[in-house]
C-alpha positions as CSV (number, residue, x, y, z in Angstrom):
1,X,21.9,-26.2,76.9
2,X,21.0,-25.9,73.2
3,X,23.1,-23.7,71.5
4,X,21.3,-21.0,69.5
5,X,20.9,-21.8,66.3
6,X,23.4,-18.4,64.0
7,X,20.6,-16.2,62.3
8,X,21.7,-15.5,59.0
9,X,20.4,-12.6,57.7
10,X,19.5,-12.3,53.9
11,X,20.7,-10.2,51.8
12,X,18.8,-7.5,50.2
13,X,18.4,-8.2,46.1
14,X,20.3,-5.8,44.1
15,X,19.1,-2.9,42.1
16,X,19.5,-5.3,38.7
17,X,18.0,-8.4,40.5
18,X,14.9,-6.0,40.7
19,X,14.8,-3.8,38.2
20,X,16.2,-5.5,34.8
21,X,17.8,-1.9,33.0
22,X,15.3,-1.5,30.2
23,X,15.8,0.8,27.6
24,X,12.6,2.7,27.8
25,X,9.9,5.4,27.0
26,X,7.4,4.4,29.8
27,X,5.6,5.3,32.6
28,X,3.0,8.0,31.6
29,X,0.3,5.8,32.0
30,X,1.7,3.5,34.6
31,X,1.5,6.4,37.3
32,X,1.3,10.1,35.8
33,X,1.5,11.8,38.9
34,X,5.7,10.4,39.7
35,X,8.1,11.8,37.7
36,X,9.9,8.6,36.4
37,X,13.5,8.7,38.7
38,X,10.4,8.5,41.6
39,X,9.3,5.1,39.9
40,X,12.2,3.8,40.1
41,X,12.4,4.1,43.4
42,X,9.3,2.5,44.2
43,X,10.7,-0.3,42.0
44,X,13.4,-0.6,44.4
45,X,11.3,-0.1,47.8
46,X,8.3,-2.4,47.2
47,X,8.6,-5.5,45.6
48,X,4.9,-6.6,45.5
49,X,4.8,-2.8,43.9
50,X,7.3,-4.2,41.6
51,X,5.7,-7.8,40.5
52,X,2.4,-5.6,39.8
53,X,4.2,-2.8,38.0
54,X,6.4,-5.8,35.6
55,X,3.5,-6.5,33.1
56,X,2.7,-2.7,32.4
57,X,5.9,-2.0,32.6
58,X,6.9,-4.7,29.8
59,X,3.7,-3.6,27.8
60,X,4.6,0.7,27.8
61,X,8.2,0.5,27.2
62,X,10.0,0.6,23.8
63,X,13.5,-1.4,23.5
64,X,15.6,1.0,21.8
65,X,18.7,-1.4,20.3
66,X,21.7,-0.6,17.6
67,X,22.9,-2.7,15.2
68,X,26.1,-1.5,13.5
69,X,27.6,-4.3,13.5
70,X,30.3,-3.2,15.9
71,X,32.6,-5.6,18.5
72,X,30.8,-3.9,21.9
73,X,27.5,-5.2,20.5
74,X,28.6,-9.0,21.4
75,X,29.0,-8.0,24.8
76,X,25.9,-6.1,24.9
77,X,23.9,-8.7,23.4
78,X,24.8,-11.1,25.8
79,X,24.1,-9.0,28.7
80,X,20.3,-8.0,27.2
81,X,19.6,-12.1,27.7
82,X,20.7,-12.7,31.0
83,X,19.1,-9.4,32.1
84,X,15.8,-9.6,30.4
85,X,15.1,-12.9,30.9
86,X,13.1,-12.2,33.9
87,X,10.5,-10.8,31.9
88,X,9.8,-14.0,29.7
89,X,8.6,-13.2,26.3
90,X,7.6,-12.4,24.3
91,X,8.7,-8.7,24.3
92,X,6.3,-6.1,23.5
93,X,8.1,-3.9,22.0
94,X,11.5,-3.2,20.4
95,X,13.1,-0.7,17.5
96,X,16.1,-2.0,15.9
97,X,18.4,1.2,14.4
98,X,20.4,-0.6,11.7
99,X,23.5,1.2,10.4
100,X,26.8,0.4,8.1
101,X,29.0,2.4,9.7
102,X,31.9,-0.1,10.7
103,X,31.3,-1.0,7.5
104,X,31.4,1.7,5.1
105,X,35.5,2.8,5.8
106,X,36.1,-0.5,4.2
107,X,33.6,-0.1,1.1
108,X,36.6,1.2,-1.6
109,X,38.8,-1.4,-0.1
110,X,39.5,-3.9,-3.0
111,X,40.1,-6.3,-0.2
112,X,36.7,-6.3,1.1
113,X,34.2,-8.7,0.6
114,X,31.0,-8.9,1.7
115,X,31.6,-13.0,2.2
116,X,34.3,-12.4,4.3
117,X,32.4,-10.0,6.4
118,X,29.7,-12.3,6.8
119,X,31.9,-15.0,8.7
120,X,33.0,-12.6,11.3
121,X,32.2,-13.0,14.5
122,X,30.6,-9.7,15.3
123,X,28.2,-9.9,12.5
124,X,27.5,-13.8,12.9
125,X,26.4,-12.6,16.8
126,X,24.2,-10.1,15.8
127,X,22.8,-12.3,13.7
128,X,21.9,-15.0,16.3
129,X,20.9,-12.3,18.5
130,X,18.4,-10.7,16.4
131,X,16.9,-13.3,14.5
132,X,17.6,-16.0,17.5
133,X,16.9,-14.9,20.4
134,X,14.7,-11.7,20.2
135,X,10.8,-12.3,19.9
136,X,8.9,-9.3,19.9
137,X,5.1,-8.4,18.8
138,X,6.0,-5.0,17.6
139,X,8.6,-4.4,15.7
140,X,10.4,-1.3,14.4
141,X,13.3,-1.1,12.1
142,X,15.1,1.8,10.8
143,X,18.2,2.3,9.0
144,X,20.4,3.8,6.4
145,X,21.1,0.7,4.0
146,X,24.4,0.3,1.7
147,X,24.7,-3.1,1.3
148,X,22.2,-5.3,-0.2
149,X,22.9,-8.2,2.7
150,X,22.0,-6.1,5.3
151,X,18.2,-6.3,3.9
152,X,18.6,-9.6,3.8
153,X,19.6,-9.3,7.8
154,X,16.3,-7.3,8.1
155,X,14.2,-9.9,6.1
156,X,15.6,-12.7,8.8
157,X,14.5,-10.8,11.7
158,X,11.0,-10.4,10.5
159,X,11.2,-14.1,9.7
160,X,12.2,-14.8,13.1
161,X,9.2,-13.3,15.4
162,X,6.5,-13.6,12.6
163,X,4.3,-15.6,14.8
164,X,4.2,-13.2,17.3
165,X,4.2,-9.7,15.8
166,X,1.1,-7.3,15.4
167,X,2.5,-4.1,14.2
168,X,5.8,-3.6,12.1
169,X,7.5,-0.5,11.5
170,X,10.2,0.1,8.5
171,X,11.7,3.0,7.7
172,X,14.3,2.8,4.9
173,X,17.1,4.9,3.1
174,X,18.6,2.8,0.7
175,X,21.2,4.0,-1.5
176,X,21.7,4.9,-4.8
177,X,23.6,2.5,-6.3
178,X,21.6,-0.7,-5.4
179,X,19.4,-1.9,-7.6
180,X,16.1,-4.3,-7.7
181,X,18.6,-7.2,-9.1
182,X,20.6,-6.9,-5.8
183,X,17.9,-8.0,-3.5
184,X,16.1,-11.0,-3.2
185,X,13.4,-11.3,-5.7
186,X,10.7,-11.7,-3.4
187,X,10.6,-10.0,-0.2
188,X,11.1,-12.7,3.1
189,X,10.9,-15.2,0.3
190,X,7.0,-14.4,-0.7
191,X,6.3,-15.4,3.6
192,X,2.8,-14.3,4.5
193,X,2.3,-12.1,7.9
194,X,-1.2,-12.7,8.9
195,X,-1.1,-11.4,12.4
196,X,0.1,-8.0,11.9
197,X,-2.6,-5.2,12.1
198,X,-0.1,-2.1,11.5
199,X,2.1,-1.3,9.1
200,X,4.2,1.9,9.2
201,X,6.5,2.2,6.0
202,X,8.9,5.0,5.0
203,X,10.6,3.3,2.1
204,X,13.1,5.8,0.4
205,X,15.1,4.9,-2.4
206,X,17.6,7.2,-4.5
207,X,16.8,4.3,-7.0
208,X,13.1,4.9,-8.1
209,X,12.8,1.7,-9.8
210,X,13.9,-0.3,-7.2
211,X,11.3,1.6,-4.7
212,X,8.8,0.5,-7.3
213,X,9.3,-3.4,-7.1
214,X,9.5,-3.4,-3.0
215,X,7.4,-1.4,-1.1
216,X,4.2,-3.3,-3.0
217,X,5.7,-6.8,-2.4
218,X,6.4,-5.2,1.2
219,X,2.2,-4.2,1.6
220,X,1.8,-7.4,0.0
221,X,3.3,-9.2,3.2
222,X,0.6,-8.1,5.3
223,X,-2.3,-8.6,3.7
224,X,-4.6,-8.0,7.0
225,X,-3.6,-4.7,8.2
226,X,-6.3,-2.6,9.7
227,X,-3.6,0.4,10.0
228,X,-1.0,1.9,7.5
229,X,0.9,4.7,8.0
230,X,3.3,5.7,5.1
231,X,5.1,8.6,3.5
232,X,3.2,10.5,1.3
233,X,5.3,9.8,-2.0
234,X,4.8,5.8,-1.3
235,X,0.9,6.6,-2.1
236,X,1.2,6.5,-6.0
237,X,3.8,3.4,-5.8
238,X,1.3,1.7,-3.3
239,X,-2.6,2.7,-4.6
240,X,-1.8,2.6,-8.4
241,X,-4.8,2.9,-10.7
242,X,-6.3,-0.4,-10.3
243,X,-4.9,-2.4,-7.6
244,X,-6.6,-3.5,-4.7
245,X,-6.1,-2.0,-1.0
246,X,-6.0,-4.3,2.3
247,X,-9.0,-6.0,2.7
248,X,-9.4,-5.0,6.4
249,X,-7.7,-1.4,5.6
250,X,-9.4,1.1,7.7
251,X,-7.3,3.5,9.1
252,X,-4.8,5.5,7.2
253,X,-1.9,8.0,7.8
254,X,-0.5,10.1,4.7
255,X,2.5,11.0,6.3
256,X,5.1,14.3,5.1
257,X,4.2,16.5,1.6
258,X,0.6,15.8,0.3
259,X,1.1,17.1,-3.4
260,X,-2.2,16.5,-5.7
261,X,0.1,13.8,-7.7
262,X,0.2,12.0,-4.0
263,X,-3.4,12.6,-3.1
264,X,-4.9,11.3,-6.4
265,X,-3.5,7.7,-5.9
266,X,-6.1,7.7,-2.8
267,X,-8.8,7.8,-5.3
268,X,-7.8,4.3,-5.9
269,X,-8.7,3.0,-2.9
270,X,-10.7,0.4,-2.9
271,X,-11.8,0.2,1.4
272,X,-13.6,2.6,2.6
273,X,-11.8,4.5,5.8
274,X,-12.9,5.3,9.4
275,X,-9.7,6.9,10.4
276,X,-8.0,9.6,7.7
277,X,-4.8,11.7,8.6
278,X,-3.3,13.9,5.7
279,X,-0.2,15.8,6.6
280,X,0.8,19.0,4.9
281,X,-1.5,19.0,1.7
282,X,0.4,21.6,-0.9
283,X,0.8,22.7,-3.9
284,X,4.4,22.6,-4.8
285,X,5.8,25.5,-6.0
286,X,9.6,27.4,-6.4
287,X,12.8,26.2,-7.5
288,X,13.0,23.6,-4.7
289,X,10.4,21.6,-6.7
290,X,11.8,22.4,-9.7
291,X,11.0,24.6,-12.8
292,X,7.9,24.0,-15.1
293,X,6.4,21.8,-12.3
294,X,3.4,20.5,-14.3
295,X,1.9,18.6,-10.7
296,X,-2.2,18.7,-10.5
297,X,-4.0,20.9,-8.1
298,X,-4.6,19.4,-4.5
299,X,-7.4,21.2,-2.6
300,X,-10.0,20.0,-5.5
301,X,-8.4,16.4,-5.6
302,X,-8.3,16.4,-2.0
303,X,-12.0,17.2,-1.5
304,X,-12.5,14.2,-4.1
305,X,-11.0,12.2,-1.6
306,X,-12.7,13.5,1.6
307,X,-15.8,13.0,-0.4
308,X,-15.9,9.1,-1.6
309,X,-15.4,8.3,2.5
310,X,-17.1,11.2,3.9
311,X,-19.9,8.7,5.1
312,X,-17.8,6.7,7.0
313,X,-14.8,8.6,8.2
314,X,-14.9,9.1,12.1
315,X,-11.9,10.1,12.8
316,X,-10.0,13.3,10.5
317,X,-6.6,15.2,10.7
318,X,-6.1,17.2,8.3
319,X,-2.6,19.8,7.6
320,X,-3.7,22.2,5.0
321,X,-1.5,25.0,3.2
322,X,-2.7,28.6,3.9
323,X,-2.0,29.6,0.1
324,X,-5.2,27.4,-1.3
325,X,-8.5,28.0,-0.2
326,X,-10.2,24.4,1.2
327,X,-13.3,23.1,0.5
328,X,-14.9,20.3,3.2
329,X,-18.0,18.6,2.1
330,X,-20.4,17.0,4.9
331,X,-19.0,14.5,7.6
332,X,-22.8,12.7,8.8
333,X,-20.8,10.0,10.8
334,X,-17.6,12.1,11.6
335,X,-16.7,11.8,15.6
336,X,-13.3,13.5,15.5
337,X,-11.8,16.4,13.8
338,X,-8.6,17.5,14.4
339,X,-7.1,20.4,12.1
340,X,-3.3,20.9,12.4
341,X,-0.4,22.3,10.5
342,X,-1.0,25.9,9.6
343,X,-3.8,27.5,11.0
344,X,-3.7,30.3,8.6
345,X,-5.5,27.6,6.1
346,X,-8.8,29.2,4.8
347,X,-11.7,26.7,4.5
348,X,-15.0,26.6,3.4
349,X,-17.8,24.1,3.5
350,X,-21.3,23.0,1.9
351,X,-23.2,25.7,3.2
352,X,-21.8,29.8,3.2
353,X,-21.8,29.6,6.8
354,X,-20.3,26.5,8.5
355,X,-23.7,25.0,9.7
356,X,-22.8,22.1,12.5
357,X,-25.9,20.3,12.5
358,X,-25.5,19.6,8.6
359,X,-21.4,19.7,8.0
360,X,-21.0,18.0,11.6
361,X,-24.3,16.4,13.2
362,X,-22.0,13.8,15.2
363,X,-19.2,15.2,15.7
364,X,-17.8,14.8,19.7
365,X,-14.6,16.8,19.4
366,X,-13.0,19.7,17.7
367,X,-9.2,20.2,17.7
368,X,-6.7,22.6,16.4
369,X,-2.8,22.8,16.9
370,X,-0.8,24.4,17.1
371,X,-2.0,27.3,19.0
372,X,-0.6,31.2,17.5
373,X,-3.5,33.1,19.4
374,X,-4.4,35.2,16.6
375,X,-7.6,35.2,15.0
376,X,-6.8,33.7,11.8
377,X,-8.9,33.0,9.1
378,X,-9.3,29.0,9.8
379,X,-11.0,30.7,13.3
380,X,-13.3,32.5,10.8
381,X,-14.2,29.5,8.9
382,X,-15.1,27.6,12.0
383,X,-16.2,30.3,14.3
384,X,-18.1,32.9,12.4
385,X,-20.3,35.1,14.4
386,X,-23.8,34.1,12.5
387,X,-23.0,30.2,13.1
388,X,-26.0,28.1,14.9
389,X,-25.3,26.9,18.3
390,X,-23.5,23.3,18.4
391,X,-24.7,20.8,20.6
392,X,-23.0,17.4,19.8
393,X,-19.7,19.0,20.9
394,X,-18.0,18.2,24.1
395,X,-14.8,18.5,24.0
396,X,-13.0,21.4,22.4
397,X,-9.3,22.3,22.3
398,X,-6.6,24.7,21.0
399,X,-3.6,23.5,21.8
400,X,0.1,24.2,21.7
401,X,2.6,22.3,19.8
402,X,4.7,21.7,22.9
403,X,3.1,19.5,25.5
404,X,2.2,19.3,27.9
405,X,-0.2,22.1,27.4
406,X,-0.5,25.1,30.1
407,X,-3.3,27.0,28.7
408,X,-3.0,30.7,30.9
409,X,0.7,30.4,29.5
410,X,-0.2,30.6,26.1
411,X,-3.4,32.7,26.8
412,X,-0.7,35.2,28.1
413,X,1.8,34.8,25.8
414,X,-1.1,36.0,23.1
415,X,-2.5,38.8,24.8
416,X,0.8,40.6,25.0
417,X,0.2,40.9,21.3
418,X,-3.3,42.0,21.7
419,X,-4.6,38.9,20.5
420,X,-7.2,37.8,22.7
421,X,-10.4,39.7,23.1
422,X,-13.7,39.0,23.9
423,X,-14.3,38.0,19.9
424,X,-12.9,34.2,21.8
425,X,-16.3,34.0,24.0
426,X,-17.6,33.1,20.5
427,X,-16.4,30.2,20.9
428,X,-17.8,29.3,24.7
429,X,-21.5,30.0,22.9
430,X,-21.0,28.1,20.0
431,X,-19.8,25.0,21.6
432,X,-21.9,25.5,24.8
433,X,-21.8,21.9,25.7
434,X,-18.0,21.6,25.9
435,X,-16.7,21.9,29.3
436,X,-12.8,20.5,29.4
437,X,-10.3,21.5,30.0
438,X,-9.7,24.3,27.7
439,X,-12.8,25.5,27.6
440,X,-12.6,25.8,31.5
441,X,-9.4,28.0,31.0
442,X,-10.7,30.1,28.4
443,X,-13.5,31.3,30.4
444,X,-11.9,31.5,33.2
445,X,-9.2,33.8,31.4
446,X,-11.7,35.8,29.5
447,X,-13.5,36.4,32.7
448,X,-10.4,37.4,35.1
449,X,-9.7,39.7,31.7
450,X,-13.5,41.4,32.2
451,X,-13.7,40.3,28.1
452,X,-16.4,38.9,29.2
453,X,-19.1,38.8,32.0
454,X,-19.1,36.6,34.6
């Protein structure tokens, strides 16, 4: 008789055979509806679930990594290969936190030299992980910087996954006592990054001049950006009377304080935008800013501005300061307008009355954030009781800073303080057309609240 051939029985795949431990902000898109510790287990259940999930997955999540230069980080490094390797590359997308700390205790130390630390075996493994072995297409790197040779460590990773990247992030603190003749004299040694189509750059430098010389060599780099998104006191360094913007430079992000100094450099631009976000617009005032401040005016400079690309903006955020009164000029091609910041801003427009059809005629959707539930004056400028019904709008929102937003919450909240009366069915009229969300909420409060009829 034939003996029975011994069943071996395979054994399941690990957790880490399946699910490679990324270091991630994902999932929201991938399947709202789990809560993330649920994903994971279907990770772990399904493994055609899995295989499906891998290129979204790979695609959502952000690689969070540190670089201080520190003995665990050998280790580390060589257990991110062997466990991401399973995903191929190149990755999608990875943030490099750069510090000095195991280096600054030995900064006084006559003994120390920066040569010497360069040979060591922690930093020459960072180095060959960084600017060997990672490939990425977007790219963020932010750090506080000391040392001169740590740029240089930044300038090599770039170098390293040029071919691939689309969007770069840097976001600098450099300190004091460094100085333009420390660094390189051009930046990545004058290379060229054609395929990157956002830029986000926070350059700060206790040493003025020095910010001067790099940040335009840095914008220089990337001459085909569609996207920018910088700090507000970069503007003057980066649009100087003169000079020429991105060729392909359509969307822009003024990011932080929005003095009229700031805002005039955008008067130099020579692209005209689709996409305009202005944080915090101000005039700068008390002793934080320092006596005898002699800085220009913002609101007029800013309607300047809003004006030269007012015929082909589409998309606007704008953060205004409640103590200057805002003028807006006519928007023909605008799509989007979010206001946020202080909602206490008073603004006024072309005509005495807001008139939609003429300040607005294409506009799709209205935002504001974040939400106090009073009727402020910024309701007043938008909502006035006279104003003409608005047709093109159909989506409308106030919204909470927090998210995600639970609208009877905050309608709640407000009318403990008497906020909310039937003055907010104004806005259900004007905006007849608009049925999210919100909208759905607010009637439905208002009604429930008898402020007004069914």
């Amino acid at each position: 008789m034939p003996q029975r051939k011994k069943s071996v029985q395979k054994s399941d795949p690990t957790s880490a055979q399946i699910l490679p431990p990324l270091n991630t902000d994902v999932i929201s898109s991938i399947c709202p509806w789990l809560p993330l510790p649920d994903v994971k287990n279907c990770r772990l259940v399904s493994r055609t679930w899995n295989v499906a999930a891998k290129p979204i997955l790979q695609k959502k999540s952000i690689i969070r990594l540190n670089c201080d230069f520190d003995k665990k980080e050998i280790a580390r490094n060589a257990k991110f290969q062997r466990e991401m390797a399973s995903f191929g590359g190149p990755l999608h997308h990875v943030e490099i936190r750069m510090g000095d700390y195991k280096i600054r205790p030995v900064k006084n130390d006559p003994e120390f030299s920066v040569d010497d630390f360069k040979k060591r075996k922690v930093y020459l493994d960072d180095v060959h992980f960084f600017a060997k072995c990672l490939s990425m297409q977007k790219l963020g790197i932010r750090g506080y910087l000391e040392w001169a040779f740590i740029f240089e460590f930044i300038e090599n990773v770039l170098l390293s996954c040029s071919s691939n990247l689309v969007e770069v992030g840097m976001d600098m603190r450099i300190q004091k006592n460094l100085g333009k003749n420390d660094f390189p004299p051009e930046f990545c040694d004058g290379k060229v990054f054609n395929t990157v189509k956002k830029l986000e750059l926070s350059f700060f430098a206790v040493n003025k001049e020095l910010g001067v010389v790099k940040v335009p060599q840095i914008l220089a780099a990337f001459p085909n950006i569609v996207d920018l998104r910088v700090s507000g006191n970069l503007l003057p360094v980066l649009f100087p009377e003169g000079s020429v913007s991105p060729r392909f430079l359509s969307k822009l992000w003024a990011k932080e304080d929005m003095s009229g100094f700031k805002c005039t450099a955008l008067l130099n631009l020579t692209q005209p935008l689709k996409h305009l976000h202005i944080e915090r617009a101000f005039n700068p005032r008390g002793a934080k800013y320092g006596e005898g401040n002699d800085d220009v005016d913002v609101a007029p400079v800013l309607y300047e501005v809003l004006s030269k690309h007012c015929h082909t903006l589409e998309y606007l955020d704008l953060d205004l300061d409640k103590f200057s009164v805002w003028n807006l000029p006519n928007f023909p091609n605008l799509k989007r307008f979010n206001f946020i910041g202080d909602l206490y801003a008073v603004v006024t427009f072309e005509s005495e009355i807001i008139n939609y059809s003429e300040t607005f005629p294409n506009l799709e959707s209205l935002g504001f954030t974040p939400w106090d539930g009073d009727w402020m004056p910024c309701y007043k400028s938008f909502f006035p009781s006279r104003a003409t019904i608005c047709q093109s709008v159909t989506t409308l929102s106030i919204s909470d800073e927090f998210e995600p937003d639970i609208f009877s919450e905050m309608f709640s909240q407000s009318e403990s303080g008497g906020r909310i009366d039937a003055r907010f069915g104004r806005i259900l009229k004007l905006f007849s057309n608009a049925d999210n969300l919100f909208m759905q909420e607010l009637k439905r409060y208002l009604v429930k609240k008898r402020r007004i009829p069914k």
